[in-house]
C-alpha positions, 0 to 999 in steps of 0.5 A: 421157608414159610410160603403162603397164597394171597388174592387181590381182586384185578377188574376184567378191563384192567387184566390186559392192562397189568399183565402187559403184552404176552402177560411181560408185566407179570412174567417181570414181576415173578422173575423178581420176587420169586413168586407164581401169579395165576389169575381165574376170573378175576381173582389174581393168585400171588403164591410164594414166601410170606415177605415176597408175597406181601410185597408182590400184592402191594406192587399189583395193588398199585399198578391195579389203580393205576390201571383204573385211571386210565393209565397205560401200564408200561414196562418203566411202571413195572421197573419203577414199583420194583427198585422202589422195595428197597426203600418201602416206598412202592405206594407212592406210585400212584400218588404220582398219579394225582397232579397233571402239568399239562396236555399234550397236542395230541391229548396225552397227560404230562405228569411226573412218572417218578418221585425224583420228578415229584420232587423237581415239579415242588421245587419249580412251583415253590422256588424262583430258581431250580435246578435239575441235575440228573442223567439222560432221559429224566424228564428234566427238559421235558418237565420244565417246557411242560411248566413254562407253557402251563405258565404261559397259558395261564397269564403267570409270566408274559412269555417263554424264554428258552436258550442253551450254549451253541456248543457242538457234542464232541464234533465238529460240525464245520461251516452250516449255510444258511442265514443266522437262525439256521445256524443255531437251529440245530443245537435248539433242536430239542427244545423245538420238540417238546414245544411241538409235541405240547403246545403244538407247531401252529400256537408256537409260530404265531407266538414266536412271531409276536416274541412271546416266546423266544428259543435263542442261543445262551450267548444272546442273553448277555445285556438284557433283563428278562423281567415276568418271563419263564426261562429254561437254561438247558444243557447248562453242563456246557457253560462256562463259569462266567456264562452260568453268572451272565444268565443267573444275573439276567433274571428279573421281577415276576421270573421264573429260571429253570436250569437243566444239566448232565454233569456227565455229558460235559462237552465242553475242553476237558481243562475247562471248568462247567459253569454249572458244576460252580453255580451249584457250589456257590448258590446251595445255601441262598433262599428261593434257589433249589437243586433237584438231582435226579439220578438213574432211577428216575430215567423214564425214557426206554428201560434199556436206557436206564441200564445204559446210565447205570452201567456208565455210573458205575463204570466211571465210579470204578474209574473215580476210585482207582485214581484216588488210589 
């Protein structure tokens, strides 16, 4: 085995930022690639076999840049850059960098944090209808309320229209009291968050009350035609086929639709059909309609929950293949 010592130059105001608290980045990143890092003044020591050593520089070199944006180095940057070895495709992370959807209330930058996610922001921008397939905690919602506020503050459409079947997750919730709007709130409930959180509660009231932005159950859709407005379906794994073809036909001139799923968390009976599993057979082929999936890779939520998906992926895969046997 050949081995070989690397140096790449890390700035003193970027050191605490790559190695991570109690050095955890760097601690990570050698477990990995079976490499020793030792950093003096500011140069950081990569030692280890040739091929590792190259790549650990290219992993370094990238959250070394992303640091001098400005960006917090975070344990999802490091898992991200290290399952992107296999496919050569580590220096794309910082191309991720470029593009900001938006700002949150409070400030923070909304971007894609993986290229699954770069892929789905294209598709939005170039296509009237998307879909976003893909498991828990890929950003699908998130990213698609981030574009419809873009939209919205940028006079593109007229107003926002945010909706999801009323369906409860595997339980039943019994008689909710309160008026008609208290009963649906709940099951809205995360739509109202990444409002919150980008556009803030006061701008949201005051535009909810001029009905520039409207955040309904799937079932009020039925009978009207939303023309100049960004609609986001969310939880569309719950609909039926005929409610997916309800709102599909309700879109009109100058609209935008985005429809967000998992296929793998259908709460709907187990002999029934998901409105989005037909659409996305029948609609694949047609112009101006695109399908995104996002897979286990690109869960930016907290690593344990990326685990947590790719353990149920391969449970169910397992499962899938003793039946066809």
């Amino acid at each position: 085995m050949n081995t070989s010592e690397r140096y790449i130059t890390i700035p003193a105001d970027c050191v605490s930022n790559v190695f991570g608290q109690f050095d955890c980045n760097v601690k990570k990143i050698e477990k990995a690639m079976s490499v020793t890092l030792i950093m003096r003044d500011d140069q950081l020591k990569i030692i280890g076999e040739n091929t590792s050593v190259d790549k650990t520089v290219e992993i370094m070199e990238s959250l070394v840049e992303l640091a001098r944006r400005g960006n917090q180095i975070t344990e999802q940057n490091v898992n991200y850059a290290l399952s992107l070895l296999e496919d050569d495709k580590v220096g794309k992370v910082v191309e991720l960098d470029k593009d900001i959807v938006c700002h949150t209330i409070g400030g923070k930058p909304v971007k894609a944090k993986t290229i699954g996610q770069k892929k789905y922001l294209n598709a939005i921008d170039q296509n009237m209808i998307v879909f976003g397939v893909g498991p828990a905690g890929t950003g699908k919602t998130y990213l698609a309320m981030a574009k419809a506020i873009t939209a919205f503050k940028n006079d593109e459409v007229n107003r926002i229209i945010l909706t999801r079947p009323a369906i409860e997750a595997g339980e039943k919730l019994g008689f909710l009291p309160g008026d008609l709007q208290s009963k649906v709130d709940p099951y809205l409930r995360p739509l109202y968050d990444a409002l919150y959180e980008i556009m803030g509660a006061d701008s949201f009231l005051k535009n909810m009350e001029k009905g520039l932005i409207e955040v309904a159950p799937l079932a009020y859709m039925r009978g009207r035609t939303l023309d100049n407005a960004f609609i986001v379906l969310d939880e569309a794994q719950n609909t039926t086929p005929a409610q997916m073809k309800m709102f599909l036909t309700r879109i009109g001139f100058g609209s935008k639709a985005i429809i967000t799923g998992d296929l793998s968390q259908k709460d709907i009976p187990k002999d029934a059909t998901s409105g989005l599993e037909i659409a996305l057979r029948v609609l694949k082929n047609i112009d101006d309609i695109a399908v995104c999936n996002l897979t286990s890779q690109d869960v930016v939520r907290h690593p344990l929950v990326q685990k947590i998906v790719k353990a149920y992926d391969d449970y169910e895969g397992k499962k899938g293949n003793k039946k066809r046997s």
